[in-house]
C-alpha positions as CSV (number, residue, x, y, z in Angstrom):
1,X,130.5,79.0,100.2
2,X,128.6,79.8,103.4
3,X,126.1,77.3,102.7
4,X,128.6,74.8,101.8
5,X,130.6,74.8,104.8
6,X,127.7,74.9,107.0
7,X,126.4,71.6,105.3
8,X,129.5,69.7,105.3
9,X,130.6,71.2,108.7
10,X,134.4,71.5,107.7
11,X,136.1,70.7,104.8
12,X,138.7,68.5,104.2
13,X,142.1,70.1,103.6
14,X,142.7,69.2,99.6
15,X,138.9,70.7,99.1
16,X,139.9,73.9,101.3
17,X,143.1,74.1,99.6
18,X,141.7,74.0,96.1
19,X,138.8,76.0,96.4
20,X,141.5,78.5,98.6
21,X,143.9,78.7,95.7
22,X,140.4,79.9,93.5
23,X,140.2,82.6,96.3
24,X,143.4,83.9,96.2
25,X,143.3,84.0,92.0
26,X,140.8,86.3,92.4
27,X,142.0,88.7,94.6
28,X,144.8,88.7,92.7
29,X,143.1,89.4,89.5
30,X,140.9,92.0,91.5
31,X,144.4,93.9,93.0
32,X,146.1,93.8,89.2
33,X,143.0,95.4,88.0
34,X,143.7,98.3,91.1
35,X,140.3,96.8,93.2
36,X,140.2,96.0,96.9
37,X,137.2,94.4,98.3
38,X,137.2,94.8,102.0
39,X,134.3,92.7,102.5
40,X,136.0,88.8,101.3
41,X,133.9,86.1,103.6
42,X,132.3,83.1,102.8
43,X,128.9,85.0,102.7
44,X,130.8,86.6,99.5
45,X,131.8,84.1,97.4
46,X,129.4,82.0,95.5
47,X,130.2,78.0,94.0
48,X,128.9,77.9,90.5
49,X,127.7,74.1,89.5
50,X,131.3,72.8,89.0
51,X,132.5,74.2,92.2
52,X,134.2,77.3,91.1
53,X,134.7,80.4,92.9
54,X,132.5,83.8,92.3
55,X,133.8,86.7,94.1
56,X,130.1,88.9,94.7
57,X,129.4,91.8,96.5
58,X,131.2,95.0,95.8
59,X,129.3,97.2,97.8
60,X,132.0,98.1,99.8
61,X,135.2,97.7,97.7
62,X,137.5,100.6,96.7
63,X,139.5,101.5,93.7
64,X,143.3,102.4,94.8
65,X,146.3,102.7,93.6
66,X,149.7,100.9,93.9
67,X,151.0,102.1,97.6
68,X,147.9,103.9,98.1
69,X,146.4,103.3,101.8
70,X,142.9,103.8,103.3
71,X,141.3,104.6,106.9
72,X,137.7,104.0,106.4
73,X,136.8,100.6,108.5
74,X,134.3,98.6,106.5
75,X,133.4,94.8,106.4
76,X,132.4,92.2,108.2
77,X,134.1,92.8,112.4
78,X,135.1,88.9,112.4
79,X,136.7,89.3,109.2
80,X,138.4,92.1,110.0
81,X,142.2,92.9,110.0
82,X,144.0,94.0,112.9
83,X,144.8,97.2,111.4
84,X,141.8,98.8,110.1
85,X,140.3,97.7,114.2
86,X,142.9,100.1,115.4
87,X,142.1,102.2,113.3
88,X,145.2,102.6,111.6
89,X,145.4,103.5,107.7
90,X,145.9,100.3,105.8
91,X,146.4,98.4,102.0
92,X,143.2,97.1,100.9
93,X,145.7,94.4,99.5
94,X,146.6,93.7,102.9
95,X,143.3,93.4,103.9
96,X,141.5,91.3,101.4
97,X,144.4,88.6,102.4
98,X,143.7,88.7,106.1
99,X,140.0,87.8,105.4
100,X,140.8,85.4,103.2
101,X,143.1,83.0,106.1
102,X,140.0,84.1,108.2
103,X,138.0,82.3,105.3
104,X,140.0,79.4,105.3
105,X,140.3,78.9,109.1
106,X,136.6,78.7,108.7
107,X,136.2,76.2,105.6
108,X,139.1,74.2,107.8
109,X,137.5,74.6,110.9
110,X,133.9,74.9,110.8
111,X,133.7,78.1,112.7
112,X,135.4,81.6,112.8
113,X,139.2,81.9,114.8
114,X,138.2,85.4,116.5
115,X,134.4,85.3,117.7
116,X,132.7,86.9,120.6
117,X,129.1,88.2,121.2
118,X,131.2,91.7,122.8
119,X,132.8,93.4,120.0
120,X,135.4,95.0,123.0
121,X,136.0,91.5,123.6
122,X,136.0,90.4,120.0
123,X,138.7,93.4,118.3
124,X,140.9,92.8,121.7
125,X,141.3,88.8,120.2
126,X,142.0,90.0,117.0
127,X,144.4,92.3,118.0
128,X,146.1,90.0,120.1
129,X,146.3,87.1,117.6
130,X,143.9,85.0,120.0
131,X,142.8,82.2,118.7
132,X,143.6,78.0,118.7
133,X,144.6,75.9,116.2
134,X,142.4,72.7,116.9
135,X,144.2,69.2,116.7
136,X,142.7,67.7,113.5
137,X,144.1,70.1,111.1
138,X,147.5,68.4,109.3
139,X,150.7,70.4,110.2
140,X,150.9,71.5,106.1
141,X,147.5,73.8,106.6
């Protein structure tokens, strides 16, 4: 997916949105089966020759159960969700979802919402919720 985005720049909304709903089938298959990856980023998820998602990389998932949280911050820091940078305990459900919308910022967008070369700088605009929306994208994504 990395690969992809990087040769087509940004991805027009129908593609992003199919290829999105693929995403979000997965984790859902991945939460049913009691799996939450913590690591979801383009990087992660492969396009086989018709364009389907593979979810890869499990090196850093975790088994749980229904309502049960975690504390241990894992993953990718631009990917990250808000919680598991403050350290709080989280739901690896929770988290998997917040990385993929950081995914699909970045198949809309071309580039990541929260970026920063200081990660101070970097967890405090995550935190915050600092980011743009940039004109091009349809009111609908």
């Amino acid at each position: 997916m990395f690969d992809y985005i990087v040769k087509n720049e940004k991805l027009d909304e129908e593609d992003a949105c199919k290829l999105y709903m693929q995403i979000i089938d997965g984790i859902e298959y991945l939460h049913k089966n009691g799996i939450a990856h913590r690591d979801l980023k383009p990087e992660n998820l492969l396009l086989d020759e018709n364009r389907n998602i593979k979810i890869v990389d499990f090196g850093l998932s975790n088994r749980y159960q229904p309502g049960q949280t975690l504390l241990t911050a894992c993953g990718s820091p631009c990917y990250a969700a808000p919680e598991m940078i403050a350290g709080q305990r989280y739901e690896g459900i929770h988290i998997d979802i917040w990385s993929s919308g950081i995914t699909l910022y970045a198949m809309l967008v071309g580039y990541l919402p929260f970026e920063d070369p200081d990660t101070a700088v970097l967890y405090k605009k995550i935190l915050l919720g600092d980011f743009e929306l940039p004109s091009h994208l349809s009111k609908h994504a």
